[in-house]
N, C-alpha and C positions, 0 to 999 in steps of 0.2 A: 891691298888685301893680302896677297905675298906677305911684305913685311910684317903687318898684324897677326898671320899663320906662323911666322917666324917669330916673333916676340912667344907666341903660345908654345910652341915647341920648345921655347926654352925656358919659360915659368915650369914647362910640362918636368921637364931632364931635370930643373934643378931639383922642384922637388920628389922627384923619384930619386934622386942621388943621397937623402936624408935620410930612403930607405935601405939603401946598401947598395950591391949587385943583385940580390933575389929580385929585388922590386922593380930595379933598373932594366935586367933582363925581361921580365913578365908583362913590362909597358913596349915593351921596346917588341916583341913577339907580336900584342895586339897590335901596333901600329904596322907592321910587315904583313901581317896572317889576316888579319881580321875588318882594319880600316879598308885594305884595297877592294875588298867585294862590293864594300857600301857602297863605294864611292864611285863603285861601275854603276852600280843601280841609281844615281842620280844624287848622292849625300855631297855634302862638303863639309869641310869643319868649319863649325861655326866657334868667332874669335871672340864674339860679346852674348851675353844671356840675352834670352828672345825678350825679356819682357822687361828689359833695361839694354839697350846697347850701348849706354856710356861705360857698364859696369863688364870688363874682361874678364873670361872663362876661369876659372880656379885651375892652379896648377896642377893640383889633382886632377883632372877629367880629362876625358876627349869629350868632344860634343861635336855629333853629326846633324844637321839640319837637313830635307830633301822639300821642296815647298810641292805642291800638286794641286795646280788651280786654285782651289778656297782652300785648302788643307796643307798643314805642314806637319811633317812626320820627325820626331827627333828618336835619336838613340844617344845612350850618354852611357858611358865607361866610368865609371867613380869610381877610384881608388880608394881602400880603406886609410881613414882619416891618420891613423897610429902607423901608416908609412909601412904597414905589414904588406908582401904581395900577396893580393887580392883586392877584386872590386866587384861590385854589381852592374848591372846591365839594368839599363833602364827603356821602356819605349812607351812612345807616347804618341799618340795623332791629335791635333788641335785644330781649331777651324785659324784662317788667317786673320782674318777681318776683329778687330776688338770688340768683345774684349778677349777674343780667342779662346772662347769654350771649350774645353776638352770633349773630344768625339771618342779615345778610348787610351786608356793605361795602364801596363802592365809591366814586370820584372822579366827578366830572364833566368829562370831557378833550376834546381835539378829535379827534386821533387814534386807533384802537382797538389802536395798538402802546403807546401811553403808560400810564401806571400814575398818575402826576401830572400836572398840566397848572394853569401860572399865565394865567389869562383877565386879559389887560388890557394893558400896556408890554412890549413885549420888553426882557429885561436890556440889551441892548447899544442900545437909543435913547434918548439923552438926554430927559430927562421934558419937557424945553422943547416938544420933536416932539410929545408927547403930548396931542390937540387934545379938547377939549370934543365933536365929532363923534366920534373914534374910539371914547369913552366911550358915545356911544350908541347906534352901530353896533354894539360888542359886545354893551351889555344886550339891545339887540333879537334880536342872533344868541343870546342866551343864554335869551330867551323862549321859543325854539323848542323851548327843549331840555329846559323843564320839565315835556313830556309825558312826556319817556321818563326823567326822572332820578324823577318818581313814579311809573312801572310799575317800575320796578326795583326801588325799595321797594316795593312790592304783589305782586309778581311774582319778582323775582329774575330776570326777563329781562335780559340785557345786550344793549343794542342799542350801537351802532358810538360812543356818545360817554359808557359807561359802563366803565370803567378796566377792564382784563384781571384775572385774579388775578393776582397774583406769583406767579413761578414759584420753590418752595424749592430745585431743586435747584441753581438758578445760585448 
């Protein structure tokens, strides 16, 4: 399992290294600032997708797993696909047993109108602007917010920075 953590770490680096230093630093903060809390709470990284584990993690992502009886709770860090620093937050709670139903799913956003929300480089600032400080100013404002992105797995509360549902009938 080590070793398999260690192959993902380093699919993780390479490709954060196609997106520069901005991007390498801003993965590199979430894994210091942000993995360690989860992971007190009971997460681990998980090396293969839940619903293939022949198929290993994309080197864009972290993926944390935490199982809880018949329940497994994931959070997933996606890197924007174009190697910009910035990723979404993802959280999910599913039942364990197959075909592992979703019990609930939600984003980590800024605003409580958004449904997505990329944390890091606005599209339209060249990555040059994108300072080693703004990177840490965000993990920290993203600190805040891993009390209520785990009640929401626990709970199913959505408080103001847990995505809306989609509305079907737009």
């Amino acid at each position: 399992m080590a070793n398999r953590r260690r192959q993902h770490h380093g699919r993780l680096a390479n490709w954060c290294r196609l997106g520069g230093e901005p991007l390498v630093k801003l993965a590199a903060l979430v894994e210091e600032r942000l993995v360690p809390p989860l992971i007190e709470r009971g997460f681990e990284w998980a090396e293969t997708y839940w619903a293939d584990l022949d198929q290993p993690v994309g080197g864009g992502e972290i993926n944390l797993v935490r199982r809880l009886g018949n329940e497994i709770d994931d959070i997933v860090f996606n890197f924007d696909k174009h190697h910009r620093p910035a990723f979404q937050v993802h959280l999910t709670r599913r039942e364990a047993a197959f075909p592992h139903t979703w019990i609930r799913s939600g984003n980590l956003v800024q605003r409580p109108s958004e449904y997505l929300h990329f944390w890091g480089k606005p599209w339209w600032l060249p990555t040059r602007f994108w300072t080693a400080h703004d990177s840490q100013r965000l993990v920290a404002q993203l600190a805040g917010h891993l009390s209520r992105a785990l009640a929401f797995l626990e709970s199913g509360a959505r408080s103001r920075n847990i995505s809306r549902l989609p509305d079907a009938r737009k």
